[in-house]
Structure formats: C-alpha cells, structure tokens
N, C-alpha and C positions, 0 to 999 in steps of 0.2 A: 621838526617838519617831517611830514609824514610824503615816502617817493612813492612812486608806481612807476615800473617801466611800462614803456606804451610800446606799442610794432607801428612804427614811422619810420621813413627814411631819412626824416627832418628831425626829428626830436629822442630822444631815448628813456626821457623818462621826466614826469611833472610831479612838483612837490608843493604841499599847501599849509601853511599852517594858520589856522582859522584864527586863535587870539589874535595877531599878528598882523592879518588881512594881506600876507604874503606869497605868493605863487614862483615857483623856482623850475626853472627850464633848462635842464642838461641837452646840450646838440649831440646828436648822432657823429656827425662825423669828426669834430673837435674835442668832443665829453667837456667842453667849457659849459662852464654853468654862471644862468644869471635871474638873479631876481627882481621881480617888478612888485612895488606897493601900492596897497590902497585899492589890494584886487578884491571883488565882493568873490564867496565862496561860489554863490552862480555861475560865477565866469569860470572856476577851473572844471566844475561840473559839465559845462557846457566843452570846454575845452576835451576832459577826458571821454565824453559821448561824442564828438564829433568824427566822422569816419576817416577824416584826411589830417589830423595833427598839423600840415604843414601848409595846407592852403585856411584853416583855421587860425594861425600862427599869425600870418601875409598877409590874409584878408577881413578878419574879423579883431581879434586882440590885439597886434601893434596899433594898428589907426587910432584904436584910443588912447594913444600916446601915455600909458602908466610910466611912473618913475621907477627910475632901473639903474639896478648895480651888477657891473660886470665888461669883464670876463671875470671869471671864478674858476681855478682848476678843482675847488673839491665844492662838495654838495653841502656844507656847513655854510649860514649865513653869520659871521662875527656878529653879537651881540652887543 
C-alpha cells in the first residue's frame, strides 16, 4: 500500500492499494489506522482532491458504509 500524507486536521495521511481495492485512513490526532474494502480507486482519487479531508471523510465516504477494519496502531494491513 502506497501512503501520502495529506494537511488535515482529521486525517494525516490516505493509503491505497489498487490490486486490493483497499483505502487506509491514518487519524491525525490518534495515528490509529483503518482500512475500508471494496473502495473503487475513484473514491481515493476523489478523496485525495477533495479540499476538506474531514468533511469529505463525514459527508461523502462513510455514508457509503464500506467494510472496515480497525483501529490499527501501524499502517500495515495483515495479509
């Protein structure tokens, strides 16, 4: 999985790994990390272009209720 930190006050950095269809969300003020599947690459696309990380977070990607694992303390998803 490839990271990018992002400048949010919500988030600190999104990970994606395309074979996988895997998107990985490190929190800012926890550094817990958790991954949701079954994300299309669009959506982290859209996610990393979006100006607000955290109202993109709340308002757009949770509602679609992806399936998720976490809290995670490190950025590795077990295989």
């Amino acid at each position: 999985m490839q990271w990018v930190q992002v400048r949010s006050s919500a988030v600190s950095a999104l990970g994606y790994d395309a074979p996988r269809h895997t998107l990985g969300i490190e929190f800012t003020t926890t550094h817990q990390v958790y991954f949701y599947f079954d994300v299309p690459q669009f959506e982290f696309e859209a996610f990393l272009d979006s100006p607000s990380k955290g109202k993109y977070l709340t308002q757009v990607f949770l509602p679609k209720n992806y399936r998720c694992s976490g809290p995670h303390a490190k950025r590795r998803l077990a295989a």
